[in-house]
MDTraj code that builds the backbone (N, CA, C; nanometers):
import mdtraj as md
import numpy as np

residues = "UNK UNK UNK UNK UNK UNK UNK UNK UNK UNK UNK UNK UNK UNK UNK UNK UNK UNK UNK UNK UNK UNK UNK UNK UNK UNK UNK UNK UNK UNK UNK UNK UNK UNK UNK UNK UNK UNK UNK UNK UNK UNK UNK UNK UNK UNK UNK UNK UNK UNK UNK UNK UNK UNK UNK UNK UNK UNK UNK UNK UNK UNK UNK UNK UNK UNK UNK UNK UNK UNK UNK UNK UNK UNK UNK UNK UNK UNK UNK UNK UNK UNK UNK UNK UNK UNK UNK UNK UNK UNK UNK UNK UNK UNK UNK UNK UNK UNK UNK UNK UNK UNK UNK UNK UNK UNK UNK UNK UNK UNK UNK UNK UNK UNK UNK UNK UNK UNK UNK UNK UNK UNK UNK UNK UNK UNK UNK UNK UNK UNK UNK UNK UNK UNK UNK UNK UNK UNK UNK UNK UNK UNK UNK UNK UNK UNK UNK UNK UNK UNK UNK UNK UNK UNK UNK UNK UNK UNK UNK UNK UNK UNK UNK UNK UNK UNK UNK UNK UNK UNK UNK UNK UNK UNK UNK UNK UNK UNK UNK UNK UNK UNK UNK UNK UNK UNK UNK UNK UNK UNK UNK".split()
xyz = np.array([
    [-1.0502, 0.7812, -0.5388],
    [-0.9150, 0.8320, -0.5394],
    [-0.8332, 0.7599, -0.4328],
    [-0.7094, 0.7503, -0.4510],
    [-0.6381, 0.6789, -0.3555],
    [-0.5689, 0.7732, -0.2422],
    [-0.5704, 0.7201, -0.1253],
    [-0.5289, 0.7914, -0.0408],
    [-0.4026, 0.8243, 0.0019],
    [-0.3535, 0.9938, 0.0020],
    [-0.2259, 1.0517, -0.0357],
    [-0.1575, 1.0773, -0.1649],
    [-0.3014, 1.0521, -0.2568],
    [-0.2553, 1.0969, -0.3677],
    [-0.3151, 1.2278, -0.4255],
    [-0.2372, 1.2992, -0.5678],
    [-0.2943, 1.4005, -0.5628],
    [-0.4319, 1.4210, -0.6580],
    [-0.5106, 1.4431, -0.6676],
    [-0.5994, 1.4830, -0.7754],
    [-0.5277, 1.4430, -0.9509],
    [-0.5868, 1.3724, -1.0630],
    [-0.5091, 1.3876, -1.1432],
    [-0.4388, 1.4769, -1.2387],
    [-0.4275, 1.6032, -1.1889],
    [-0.3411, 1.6875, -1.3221],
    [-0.2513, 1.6946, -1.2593],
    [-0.2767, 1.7172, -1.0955],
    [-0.1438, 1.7160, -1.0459],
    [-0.0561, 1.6136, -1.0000],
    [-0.1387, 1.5036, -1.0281],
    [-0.0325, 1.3966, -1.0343],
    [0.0652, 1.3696, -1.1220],
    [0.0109, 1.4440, -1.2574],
    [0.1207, 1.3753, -1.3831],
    [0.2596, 1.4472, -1.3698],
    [0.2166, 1.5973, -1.3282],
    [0.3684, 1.6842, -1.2723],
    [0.4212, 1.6009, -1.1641],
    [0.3448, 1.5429, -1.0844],
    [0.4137, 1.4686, -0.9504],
    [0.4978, 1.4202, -1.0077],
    [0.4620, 1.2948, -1.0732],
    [0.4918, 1.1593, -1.1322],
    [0.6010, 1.2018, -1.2270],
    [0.5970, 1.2932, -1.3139],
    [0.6954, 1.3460, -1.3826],
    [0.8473, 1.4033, -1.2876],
    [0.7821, 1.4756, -1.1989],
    [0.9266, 1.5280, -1.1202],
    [1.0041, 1.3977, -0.9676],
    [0.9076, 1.3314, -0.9924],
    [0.9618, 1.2244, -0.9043],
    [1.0214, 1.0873, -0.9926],
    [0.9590, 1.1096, -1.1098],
    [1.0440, 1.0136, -1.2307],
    [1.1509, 1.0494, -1.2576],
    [1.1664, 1.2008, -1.2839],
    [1.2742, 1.2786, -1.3166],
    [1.4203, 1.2284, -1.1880],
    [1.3822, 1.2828, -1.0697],
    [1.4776, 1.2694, -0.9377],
    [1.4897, 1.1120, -0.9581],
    [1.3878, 1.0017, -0.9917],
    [1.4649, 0.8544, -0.9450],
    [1.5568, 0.8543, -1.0647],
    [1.5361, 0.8899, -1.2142],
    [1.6127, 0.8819, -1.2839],
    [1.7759, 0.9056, -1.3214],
    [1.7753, 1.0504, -1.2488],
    [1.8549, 1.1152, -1.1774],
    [1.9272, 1.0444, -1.1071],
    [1.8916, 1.0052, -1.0009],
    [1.9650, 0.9713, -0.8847],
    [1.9739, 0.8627, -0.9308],
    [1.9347, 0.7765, -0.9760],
    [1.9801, 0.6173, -0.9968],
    [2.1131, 0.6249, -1.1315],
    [2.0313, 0.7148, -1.1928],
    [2.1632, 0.7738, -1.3136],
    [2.3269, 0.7774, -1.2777],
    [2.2941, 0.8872, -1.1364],
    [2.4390, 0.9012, -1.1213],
    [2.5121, 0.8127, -1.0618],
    [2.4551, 0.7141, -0.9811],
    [2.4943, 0.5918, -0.9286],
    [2.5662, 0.5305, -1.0167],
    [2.4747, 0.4928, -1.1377],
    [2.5138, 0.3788, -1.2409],
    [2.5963, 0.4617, -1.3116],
    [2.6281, 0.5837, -1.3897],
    [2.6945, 0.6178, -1.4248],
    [2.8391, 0.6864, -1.3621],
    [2.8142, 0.6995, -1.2132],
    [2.9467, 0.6893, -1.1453],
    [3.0482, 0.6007, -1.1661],
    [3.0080, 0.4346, -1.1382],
    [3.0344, 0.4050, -1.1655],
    [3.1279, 0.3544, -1.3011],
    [3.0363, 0.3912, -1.3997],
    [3.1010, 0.3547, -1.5111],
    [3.2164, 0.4777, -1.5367],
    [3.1806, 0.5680, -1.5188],
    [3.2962, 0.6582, -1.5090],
    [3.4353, 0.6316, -1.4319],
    [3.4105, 0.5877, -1.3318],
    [3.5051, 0.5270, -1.2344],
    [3.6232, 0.4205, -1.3035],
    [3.5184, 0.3177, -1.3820],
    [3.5501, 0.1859, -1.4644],
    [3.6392, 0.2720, -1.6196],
    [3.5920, 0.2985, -1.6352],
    [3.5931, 0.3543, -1.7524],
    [3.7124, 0.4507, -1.8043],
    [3.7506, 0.5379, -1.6892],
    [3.8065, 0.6487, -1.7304],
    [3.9928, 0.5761, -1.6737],
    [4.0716, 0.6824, -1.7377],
    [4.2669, 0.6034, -1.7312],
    [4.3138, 0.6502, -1.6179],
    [4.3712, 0.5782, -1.4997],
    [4.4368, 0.5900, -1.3796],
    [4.4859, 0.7355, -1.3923],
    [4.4166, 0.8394, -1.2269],
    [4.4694, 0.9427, -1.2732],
    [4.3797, 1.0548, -1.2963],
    [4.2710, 1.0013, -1.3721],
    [4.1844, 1.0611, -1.3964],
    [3.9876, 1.0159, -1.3805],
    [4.0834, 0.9033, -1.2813],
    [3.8947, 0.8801, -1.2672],
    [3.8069, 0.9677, -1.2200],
    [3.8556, 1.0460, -1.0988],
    [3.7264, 1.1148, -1.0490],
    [3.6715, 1.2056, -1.1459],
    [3.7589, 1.2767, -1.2169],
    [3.7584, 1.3857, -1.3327],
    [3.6272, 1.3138, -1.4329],
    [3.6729, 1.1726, -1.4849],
    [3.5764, 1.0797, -1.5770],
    [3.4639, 1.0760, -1.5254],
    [3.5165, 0.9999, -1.3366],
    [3.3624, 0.9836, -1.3226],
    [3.2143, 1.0903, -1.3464],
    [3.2842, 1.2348, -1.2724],
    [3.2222, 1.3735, -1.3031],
    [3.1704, 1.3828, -1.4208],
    [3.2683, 1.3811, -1.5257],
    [3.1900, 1.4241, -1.6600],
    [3.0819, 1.3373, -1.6825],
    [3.0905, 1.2218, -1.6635],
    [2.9935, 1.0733, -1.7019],
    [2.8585, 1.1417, -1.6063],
    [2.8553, 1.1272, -1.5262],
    [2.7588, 1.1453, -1.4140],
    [2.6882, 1.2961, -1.5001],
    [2.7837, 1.4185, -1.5293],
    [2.7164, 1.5229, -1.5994],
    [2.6918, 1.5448, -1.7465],
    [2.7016, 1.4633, -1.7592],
    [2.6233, 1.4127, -1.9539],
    [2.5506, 1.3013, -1.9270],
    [2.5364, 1.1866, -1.8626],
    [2.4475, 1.1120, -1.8601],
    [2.3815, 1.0935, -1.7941],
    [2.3667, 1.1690, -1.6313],
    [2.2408, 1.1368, -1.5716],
    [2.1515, 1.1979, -1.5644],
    [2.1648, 1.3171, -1.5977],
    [2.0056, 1.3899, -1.6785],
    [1.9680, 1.3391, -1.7802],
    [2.0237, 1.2646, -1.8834],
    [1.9657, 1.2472, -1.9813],
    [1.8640, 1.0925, -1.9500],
    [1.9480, 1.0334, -1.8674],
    [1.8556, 0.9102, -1.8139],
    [1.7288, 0.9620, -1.7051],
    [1.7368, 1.0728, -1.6165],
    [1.6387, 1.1594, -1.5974],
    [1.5358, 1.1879, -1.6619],
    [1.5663, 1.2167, -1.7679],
    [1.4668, 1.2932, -1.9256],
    [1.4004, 1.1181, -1.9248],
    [1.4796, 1.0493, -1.9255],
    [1.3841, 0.9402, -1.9612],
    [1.2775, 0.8495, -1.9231],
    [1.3274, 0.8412, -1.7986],
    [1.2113, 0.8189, -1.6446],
    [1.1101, 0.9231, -1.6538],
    [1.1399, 1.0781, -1.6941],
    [1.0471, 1.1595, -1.6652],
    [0.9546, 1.1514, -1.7704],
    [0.9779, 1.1255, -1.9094],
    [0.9237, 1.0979, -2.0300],
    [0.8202, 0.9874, -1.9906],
    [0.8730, 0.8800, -1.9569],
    [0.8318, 0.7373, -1.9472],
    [0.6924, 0.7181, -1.7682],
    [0.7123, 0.8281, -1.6798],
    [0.6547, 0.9262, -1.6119],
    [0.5746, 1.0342, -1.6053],
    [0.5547, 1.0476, -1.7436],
    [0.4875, 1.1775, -1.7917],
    [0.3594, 1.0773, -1.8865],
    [0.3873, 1.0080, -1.9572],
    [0.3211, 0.8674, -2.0168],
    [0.2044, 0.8301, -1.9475],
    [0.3015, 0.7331, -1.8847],
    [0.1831, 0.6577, -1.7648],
    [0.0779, 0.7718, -1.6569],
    [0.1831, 0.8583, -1.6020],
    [0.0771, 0.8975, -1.5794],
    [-0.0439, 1.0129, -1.6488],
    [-0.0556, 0.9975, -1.7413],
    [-0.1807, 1.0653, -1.8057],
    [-0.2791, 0.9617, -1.8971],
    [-0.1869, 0.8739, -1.8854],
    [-0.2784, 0.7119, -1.9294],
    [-0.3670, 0.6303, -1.7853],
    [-0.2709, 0.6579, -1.6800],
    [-0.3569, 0.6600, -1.5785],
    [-0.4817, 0.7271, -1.5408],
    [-0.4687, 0.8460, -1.5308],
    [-0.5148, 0.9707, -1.5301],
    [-0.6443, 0.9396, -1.6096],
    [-0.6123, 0.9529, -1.7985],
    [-0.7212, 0.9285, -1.9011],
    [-0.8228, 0.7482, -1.8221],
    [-0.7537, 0.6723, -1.7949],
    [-0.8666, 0.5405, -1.7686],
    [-0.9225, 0.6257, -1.6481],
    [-0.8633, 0.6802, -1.5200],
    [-0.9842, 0.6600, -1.4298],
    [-1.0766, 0.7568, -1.4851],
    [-1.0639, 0.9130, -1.5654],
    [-1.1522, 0.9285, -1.5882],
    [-1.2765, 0.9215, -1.6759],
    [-1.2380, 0.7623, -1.7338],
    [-1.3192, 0.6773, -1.8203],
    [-1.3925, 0.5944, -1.7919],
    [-1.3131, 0.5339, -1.6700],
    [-1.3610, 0.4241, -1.6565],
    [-1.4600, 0.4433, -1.4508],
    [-1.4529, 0.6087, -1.4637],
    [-1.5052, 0.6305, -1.3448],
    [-1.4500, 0.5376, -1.2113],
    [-1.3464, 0.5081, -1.2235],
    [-1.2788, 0.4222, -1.0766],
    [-1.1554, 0.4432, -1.0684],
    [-1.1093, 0.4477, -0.9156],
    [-0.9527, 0.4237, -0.8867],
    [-0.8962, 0.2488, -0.8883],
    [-0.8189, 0.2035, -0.9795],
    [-0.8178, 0.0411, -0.8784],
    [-0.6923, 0.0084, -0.9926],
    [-0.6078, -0.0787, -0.9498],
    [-0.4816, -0.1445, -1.0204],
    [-0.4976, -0.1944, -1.1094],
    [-0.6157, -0.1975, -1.1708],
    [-0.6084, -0.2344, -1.3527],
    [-0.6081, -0.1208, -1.4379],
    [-0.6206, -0.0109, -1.3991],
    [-0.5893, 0.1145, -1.4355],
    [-0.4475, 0.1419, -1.4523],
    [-0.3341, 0.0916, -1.3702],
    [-0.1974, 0.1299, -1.3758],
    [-0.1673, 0.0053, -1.4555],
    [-0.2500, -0.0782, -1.4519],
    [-0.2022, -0.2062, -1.5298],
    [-0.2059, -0.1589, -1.6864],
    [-0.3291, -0.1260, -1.7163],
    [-0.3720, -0.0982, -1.8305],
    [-0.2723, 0.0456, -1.9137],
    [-0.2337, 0.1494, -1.7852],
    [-0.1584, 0.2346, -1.8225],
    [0.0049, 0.1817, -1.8549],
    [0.0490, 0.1080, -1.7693],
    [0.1501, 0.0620, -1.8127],
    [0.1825, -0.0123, -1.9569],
    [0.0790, -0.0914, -2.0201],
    [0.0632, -0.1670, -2.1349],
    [0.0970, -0.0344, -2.2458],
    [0.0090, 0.0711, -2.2123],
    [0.0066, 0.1467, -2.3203],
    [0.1273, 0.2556, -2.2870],
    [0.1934, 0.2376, -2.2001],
    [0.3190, 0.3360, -2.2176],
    [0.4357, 0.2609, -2.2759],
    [0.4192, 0.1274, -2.2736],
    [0.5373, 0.0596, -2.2997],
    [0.4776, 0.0529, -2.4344],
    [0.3297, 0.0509, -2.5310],
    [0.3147, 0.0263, -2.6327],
    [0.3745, 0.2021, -2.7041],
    [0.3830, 0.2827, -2.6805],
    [0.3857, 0.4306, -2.6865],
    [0.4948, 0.4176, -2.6962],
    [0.5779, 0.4120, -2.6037],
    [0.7651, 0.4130, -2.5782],
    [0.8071, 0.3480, -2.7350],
    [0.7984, 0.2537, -2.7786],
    [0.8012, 0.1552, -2.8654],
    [0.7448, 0.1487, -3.0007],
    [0.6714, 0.2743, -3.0466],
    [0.6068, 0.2789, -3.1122],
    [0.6544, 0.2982, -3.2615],
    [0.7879, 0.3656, -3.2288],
    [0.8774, 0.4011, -3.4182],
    [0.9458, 0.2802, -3.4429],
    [0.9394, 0.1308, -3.3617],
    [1.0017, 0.0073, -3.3775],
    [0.8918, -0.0514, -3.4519],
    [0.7784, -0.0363, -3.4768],
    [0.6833, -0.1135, -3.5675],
    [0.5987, -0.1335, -3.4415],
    [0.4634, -0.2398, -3.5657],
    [0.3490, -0.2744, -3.4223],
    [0.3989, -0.4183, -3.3762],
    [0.4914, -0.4618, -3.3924],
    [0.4955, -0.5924, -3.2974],
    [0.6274, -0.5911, -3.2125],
    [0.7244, -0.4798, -3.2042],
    [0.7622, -0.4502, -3.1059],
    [0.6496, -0.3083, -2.9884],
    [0.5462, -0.2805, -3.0749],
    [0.4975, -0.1896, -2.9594],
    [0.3565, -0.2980, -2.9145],
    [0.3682, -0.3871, -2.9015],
    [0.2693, -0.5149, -2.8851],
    [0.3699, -0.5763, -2.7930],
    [0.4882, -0.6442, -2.8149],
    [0.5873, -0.6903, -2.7350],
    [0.5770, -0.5698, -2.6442],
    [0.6300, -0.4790, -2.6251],
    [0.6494, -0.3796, -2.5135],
    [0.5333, -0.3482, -2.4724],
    [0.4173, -0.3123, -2.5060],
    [0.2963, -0.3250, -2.3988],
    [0.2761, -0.4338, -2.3277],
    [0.3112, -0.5418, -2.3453],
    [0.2855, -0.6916, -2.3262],
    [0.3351, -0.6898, -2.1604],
    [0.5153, -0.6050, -2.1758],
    [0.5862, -0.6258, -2.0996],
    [0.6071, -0.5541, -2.0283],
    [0.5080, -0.4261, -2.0288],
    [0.4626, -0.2704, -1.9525],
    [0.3924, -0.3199, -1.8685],
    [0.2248, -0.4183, -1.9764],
    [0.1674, -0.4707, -1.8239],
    [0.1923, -0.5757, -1.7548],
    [0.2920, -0.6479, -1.8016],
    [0.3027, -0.7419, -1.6856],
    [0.3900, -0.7357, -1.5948],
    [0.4866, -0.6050, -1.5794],
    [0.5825, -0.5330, -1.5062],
    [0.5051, -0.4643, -1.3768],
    [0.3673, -0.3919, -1.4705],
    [0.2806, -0.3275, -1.3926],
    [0.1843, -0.3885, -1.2972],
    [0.1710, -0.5319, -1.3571],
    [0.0855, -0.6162, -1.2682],
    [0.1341, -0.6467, -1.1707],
    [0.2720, -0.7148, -1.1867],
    [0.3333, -0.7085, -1.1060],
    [0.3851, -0.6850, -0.9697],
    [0.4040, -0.5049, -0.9905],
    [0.3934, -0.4231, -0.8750],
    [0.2564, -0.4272, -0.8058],
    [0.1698, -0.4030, -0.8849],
    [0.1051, -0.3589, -0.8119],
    [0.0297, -0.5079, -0.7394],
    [0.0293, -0.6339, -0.7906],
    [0.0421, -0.7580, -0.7104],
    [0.0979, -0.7462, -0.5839],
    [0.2832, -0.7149, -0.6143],
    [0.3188, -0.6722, -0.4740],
    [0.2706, -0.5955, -0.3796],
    [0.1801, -0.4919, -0.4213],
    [0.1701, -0.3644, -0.3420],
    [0.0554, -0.4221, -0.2802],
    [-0.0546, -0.5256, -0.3197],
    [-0.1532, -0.5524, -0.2855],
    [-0.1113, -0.6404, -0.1990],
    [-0.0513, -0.7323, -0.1470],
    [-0.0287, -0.8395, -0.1392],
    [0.1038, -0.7755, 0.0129],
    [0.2179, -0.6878, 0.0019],
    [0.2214, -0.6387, 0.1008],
    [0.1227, -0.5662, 0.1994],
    [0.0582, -0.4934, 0.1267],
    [-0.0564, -0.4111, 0.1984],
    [-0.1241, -0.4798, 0.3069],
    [-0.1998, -0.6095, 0.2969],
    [-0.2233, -0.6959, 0.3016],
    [-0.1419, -0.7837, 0.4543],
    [-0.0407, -0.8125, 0.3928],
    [0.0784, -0.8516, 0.4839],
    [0.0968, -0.7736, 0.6133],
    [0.1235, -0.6505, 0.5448],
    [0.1527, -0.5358, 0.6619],
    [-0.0084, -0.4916, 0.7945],
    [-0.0943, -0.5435, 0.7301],
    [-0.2340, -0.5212, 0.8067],
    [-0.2322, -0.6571, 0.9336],
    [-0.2058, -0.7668, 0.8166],
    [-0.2080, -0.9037, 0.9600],
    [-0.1255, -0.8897, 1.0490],
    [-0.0329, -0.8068, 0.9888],
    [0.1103, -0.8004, 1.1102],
    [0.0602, -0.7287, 1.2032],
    [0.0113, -0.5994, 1.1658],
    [-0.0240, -0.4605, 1.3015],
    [-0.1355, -0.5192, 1.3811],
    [-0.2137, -0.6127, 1.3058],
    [-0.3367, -0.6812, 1.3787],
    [-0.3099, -0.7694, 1.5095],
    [-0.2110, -0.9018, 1.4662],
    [-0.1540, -0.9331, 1.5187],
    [-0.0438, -0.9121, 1.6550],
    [0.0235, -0.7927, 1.6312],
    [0.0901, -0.7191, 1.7266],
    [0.0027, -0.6684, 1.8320],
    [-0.1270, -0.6073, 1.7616],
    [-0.1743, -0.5251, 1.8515],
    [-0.2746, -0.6362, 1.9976],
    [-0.2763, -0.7631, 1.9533],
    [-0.2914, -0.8947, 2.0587],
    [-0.4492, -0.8551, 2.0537],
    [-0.5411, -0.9159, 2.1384],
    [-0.6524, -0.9891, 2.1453],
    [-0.7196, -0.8213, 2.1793],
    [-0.8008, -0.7564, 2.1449],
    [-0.8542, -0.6615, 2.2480],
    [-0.9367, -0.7561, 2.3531],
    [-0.9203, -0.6591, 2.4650],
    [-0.9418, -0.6886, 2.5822],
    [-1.1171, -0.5929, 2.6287],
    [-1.2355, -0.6346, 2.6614],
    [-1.3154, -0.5432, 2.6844],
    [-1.3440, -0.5591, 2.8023],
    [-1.3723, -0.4494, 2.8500],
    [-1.4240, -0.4125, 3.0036],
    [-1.5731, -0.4754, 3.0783],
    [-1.5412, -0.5144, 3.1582],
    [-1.7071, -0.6020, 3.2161],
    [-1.7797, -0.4914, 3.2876],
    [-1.8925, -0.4507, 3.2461],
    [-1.9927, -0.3732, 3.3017],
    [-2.0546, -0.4328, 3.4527],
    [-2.0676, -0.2944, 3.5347],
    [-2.0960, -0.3640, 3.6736],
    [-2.2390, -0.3655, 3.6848],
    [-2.2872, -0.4850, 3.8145],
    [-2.4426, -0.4712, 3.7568],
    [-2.4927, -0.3949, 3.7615],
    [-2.6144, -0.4063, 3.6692],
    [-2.7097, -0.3194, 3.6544],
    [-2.7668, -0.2505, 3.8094],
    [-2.8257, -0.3374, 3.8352],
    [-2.8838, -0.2742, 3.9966],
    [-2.7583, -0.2350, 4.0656],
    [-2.6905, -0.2562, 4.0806],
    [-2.6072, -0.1514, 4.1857],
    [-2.5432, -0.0672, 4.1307],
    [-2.5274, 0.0094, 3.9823],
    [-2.4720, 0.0898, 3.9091],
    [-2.6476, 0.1624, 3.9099],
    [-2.6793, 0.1510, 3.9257],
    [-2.8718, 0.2273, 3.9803],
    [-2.9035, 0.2600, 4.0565],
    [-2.7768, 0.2207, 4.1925],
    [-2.8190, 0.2587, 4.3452],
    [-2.8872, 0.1491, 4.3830],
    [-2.9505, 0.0362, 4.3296],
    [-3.0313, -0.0867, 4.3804],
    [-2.9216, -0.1877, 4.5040],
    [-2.9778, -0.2885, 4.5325],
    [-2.9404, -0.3711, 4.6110],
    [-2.7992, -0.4430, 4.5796],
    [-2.7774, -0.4506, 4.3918],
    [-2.6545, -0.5121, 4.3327],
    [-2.7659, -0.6457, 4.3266],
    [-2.8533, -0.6746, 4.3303],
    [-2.9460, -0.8205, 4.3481],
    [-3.0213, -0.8336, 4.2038],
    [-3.0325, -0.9391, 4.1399],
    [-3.0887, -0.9437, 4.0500],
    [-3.2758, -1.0231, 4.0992],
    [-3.3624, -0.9854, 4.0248],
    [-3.4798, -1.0549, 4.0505],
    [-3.4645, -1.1837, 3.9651],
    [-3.4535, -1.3005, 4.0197],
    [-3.4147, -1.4752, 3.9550],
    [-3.5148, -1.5462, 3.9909],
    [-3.6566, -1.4925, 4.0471],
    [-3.7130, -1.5710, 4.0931],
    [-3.7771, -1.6517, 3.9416],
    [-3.7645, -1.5982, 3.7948],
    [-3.8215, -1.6487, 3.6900],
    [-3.6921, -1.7232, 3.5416],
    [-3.6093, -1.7498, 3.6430],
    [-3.4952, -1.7775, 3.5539],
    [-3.4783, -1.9009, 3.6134],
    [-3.4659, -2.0122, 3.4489],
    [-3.4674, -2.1773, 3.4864],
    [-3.3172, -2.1700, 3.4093],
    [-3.2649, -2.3018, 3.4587],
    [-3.1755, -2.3817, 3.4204],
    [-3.1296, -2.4120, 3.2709],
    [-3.0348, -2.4360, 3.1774],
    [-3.0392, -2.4651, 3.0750],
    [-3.1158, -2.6096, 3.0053],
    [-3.1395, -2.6895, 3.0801],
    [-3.2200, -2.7956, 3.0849],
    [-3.3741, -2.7409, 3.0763],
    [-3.3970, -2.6793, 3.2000],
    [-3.5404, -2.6821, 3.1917],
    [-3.6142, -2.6755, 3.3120],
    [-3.4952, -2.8016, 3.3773],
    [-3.6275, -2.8021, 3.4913],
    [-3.5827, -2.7933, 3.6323],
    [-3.4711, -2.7542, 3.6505],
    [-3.4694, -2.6969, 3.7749],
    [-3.4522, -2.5049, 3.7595],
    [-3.4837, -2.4695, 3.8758],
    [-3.4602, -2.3004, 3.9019],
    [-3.3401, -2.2547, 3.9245],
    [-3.2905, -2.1594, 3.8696],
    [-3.1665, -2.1423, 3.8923],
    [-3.1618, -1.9920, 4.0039],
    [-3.1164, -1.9651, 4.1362],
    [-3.1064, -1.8480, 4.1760],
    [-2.9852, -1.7929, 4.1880],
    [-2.9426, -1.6947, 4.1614],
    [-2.8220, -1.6088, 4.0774],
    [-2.7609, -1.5353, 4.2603],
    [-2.8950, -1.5301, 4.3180],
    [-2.8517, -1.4403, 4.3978],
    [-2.7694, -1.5458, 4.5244],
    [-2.8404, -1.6351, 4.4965],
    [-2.8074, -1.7473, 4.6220],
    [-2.6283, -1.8181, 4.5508],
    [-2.6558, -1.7921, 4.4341],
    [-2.4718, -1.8642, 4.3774],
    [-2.4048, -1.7334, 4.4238],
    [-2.4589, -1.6153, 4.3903],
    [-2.3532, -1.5483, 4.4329],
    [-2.2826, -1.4935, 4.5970],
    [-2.4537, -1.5349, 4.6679],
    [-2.3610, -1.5267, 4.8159],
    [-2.2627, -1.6532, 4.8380],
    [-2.3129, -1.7480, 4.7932],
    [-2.2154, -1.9007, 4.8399],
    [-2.0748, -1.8563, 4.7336],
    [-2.0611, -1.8155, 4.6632],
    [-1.9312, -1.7757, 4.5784],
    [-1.8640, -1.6526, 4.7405],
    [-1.9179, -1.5872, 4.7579],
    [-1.8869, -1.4613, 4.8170],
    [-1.8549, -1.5524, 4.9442],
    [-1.8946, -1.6393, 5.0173],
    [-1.8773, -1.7164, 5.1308],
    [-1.7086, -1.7932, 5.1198],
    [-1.7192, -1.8841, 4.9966],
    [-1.6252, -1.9452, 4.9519],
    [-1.4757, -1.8879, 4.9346],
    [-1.4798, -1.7781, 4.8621],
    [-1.3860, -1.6523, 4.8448],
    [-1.3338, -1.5716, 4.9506],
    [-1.4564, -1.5561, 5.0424],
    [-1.3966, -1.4765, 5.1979],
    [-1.2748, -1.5389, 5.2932],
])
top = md.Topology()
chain = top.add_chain()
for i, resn in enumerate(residues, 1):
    res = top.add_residue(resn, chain, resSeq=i)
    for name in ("N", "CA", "C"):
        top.add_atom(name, md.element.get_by_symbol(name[0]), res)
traj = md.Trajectory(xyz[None], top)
């Protein structure tokens, strides 16, 4: 399941009442407008009103229709195909646009699935592909982590802070390396 989404029965009401509101609201925009355009000096706002209240519910009804579709075609693949993943909305989209299209004959509901999923691929290309984007960015921002150096062992033990080096060689091989003797001559150097 994807995360922040709802279970599917209650997604298709989601999807339906949030199809409904973009329909809506994008409705009255576009049909403000045309009301605006449309109606005789005098009487635009009056035009625009009526336009906006006869046509943007009905473009509502249609998002929500076209919303009500997909998602139960969604819905029906994952629980077919036992998975959540974007060939599912792909695949749902094909068949809502083949559905929408369907009293035009089968080669406009072949054309319109065609153009359901490749609308749907689409998005969800984008969505993958921002997702994606938006991760290198926060990664990026968030700069190099930085980790903390542990103090030595022996003196985080109460010991001397001294390591035993008497059995530790060189990366070569063949000389001895003593850890304790670099670190007083460091400590000499530094004072």
């Amino acid at each position: 399941m994807e995360h922040g989404r709802d279970p599917c029965p209650y997604r298709i009401l989601d999807d339906v009442g949030g199809a409904f509101a973009i329909g809506a609201g994008g409705g009255s925009i576009w049909f403000a407008g045309k009301g605006l355009r449309n109606s005789p000096r005098g009487e635009r706002l009056a035009g625009m009103m009526t336009s906006i209240k006869t046509r943007a519910p009905v473009m509502g009804g249609s998002f929500a229709v076209w919303g009500l579709l997909f998602a139960s075609f969604d819905c029906t693949l994952a629980a077919i195909r036992k998975r959540e993943d974007p060939y599912n909305s792909i695949f749902a989209g094909a068949a809502t646009g083949g559905v929408l299209a369907a009293r035009m004959g089968p080669r406009a509901m072949a054309q319109h699935a065609l153009i359901g999923g490749a609308l749907l691929a689409g998005i969800e290309g984008m969505s993958i592909w921002l997702t994606q984007k938006i991760s290198e960015t926060s990664q990026a921002a968030a700069g190099p982590v930085e980790r903390a150096v542990p103090p030595p062992v022996s003196a985080t033990l109460g010991g001397s802070g001294y390591l035993d080096t008497s059995t530790l060689v060189d990366s070569v091989g063949q000389n001895s390396f003593d850890i304790n003797q670099a670190s007083s001559e460091f400590r000499t150097t530094n004072d």
